[in-house]
C-alpha positions as CSV (number, residue, x, y, z in Angstrom):
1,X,0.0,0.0,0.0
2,X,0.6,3.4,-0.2
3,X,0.1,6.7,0.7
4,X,-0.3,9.7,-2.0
5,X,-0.9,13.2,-1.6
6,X,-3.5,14.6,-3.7
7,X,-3.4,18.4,-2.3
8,X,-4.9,20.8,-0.2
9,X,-8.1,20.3,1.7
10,X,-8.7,24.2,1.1
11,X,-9.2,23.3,-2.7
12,X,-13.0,21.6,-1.5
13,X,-16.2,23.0,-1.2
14,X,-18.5,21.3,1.1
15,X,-20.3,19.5,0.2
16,X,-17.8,18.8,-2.7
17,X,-16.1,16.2,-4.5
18,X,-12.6,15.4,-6.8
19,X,-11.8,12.5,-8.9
20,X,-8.1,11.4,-9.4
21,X,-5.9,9.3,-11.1
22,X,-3.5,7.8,-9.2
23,X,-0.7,4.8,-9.7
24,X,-3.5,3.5,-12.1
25,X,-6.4,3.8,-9.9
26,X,-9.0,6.7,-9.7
27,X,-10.3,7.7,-6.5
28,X,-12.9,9.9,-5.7
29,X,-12.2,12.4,-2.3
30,X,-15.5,13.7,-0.7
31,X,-16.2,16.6,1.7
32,X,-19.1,16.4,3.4
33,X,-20.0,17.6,6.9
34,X,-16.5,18.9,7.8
35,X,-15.1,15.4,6.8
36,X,-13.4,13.7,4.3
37,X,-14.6,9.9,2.4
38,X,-13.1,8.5,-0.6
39,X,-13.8,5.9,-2.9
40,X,-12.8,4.0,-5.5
41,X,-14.7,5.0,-9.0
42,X,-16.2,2.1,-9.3
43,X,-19.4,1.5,-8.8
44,X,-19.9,-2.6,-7.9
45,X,-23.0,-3.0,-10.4
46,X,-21.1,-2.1,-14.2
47,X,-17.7,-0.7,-12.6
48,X,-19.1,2.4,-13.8
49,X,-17.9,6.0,-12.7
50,X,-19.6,5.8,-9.4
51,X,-17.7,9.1,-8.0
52,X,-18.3,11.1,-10.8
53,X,-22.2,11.3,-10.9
54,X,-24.3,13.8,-9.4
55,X,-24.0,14.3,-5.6
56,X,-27.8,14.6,-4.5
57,X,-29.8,14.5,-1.0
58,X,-31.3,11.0,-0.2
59,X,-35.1,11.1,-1.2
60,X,-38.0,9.7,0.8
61,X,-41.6,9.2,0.8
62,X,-43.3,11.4,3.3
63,X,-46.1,9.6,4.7
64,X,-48.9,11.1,7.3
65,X,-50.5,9.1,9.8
66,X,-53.0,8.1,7.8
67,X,-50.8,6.2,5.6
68,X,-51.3,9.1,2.7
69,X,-48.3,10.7,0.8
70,X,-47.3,14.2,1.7
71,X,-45.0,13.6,-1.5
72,X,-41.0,13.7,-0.9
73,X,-38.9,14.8,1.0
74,X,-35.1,15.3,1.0
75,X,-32.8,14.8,3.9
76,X,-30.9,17.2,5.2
77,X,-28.2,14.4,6.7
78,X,-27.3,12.0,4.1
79,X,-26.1,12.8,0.6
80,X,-26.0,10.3,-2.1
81,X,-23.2,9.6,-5.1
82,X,-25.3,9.4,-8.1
83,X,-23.3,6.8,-10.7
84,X,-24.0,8.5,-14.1
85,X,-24.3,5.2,-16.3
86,X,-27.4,3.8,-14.6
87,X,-28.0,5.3,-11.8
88,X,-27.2,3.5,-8.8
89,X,-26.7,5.8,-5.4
90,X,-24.6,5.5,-2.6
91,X,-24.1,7.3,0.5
92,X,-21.2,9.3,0.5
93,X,-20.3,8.9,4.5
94,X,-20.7,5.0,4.0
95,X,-20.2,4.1,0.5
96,X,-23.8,1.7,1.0
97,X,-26.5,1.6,-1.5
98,X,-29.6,3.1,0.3
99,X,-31.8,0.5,0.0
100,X,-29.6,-2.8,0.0
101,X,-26.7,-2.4,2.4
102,X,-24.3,-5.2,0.9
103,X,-24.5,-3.2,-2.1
104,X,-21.2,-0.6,-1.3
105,X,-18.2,1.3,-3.0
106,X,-14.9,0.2,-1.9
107,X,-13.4,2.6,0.5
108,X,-9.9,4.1,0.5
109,X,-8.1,5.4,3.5
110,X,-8.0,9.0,3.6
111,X,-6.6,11.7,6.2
112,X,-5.5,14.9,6.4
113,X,-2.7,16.4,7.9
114,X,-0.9,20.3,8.0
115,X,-3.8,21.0,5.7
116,X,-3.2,18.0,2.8
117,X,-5.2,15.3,2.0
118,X,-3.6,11.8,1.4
119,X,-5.0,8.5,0.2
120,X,-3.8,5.3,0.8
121,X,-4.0,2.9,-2.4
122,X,-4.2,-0.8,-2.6
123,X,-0.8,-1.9,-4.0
């Protein structure tokens, strides 16, 4: 394994994301929260570009108590990786699929230190 340098934290927006190529392998590094997540760009149902979709709020049904629809909602705590070939989402904090949890992006190790953000890649 090892550990690459792929520049300053300062250069995100949160939330915000940035896809690179490195030693072969492209990783995508998400701010969200304050905190960093990153994941390979592969998304486990056509190896798609998982990290380079459309970052949106998880959707839900609102539902009163009478079991009607109030329509949906978006939550203001999880944000979803949209993958652009067919669609597939995954929560950025965990990587998991929203609806079948053994459904996940592979997660790289990711820190930050003096102000730099470093990944750590499968060798």
């Amino acid at each position: 394994m090892s550990e690459v340098n792929v520049g300053p934290a300062s250069s995100f927006t949160d939330p915000g994301r940035k896809v690179f190529e490195v030693g072969g392998q492209e990783v995508g590094v998400f701010l969200l929260g304050g905190e960093f997540y990153a994941w390979e760009n592969r998304c486990p149902h056509l190896d798609g570009p998982a990290c380079q979709g459309r970052l949106l709020p998880l959707a839900t049904e609102a539902v009163n108590d009478d079991r009607t629809s109030r329509g949906r909602e978006f939550s203001k705590e999880h944000m979803n990786i949209v993958c652009p070939w067919h669609g597939m989402e995954f929560d950025i904090r965990t990587g998991r699929h929203p609806t079948n949890q053994a459904i996940r992006l592979r997660k790289v190790p990711v820190r930050v230190e003096r102000g730099e953000i470093y990944v750590t890649l499968r060798g």
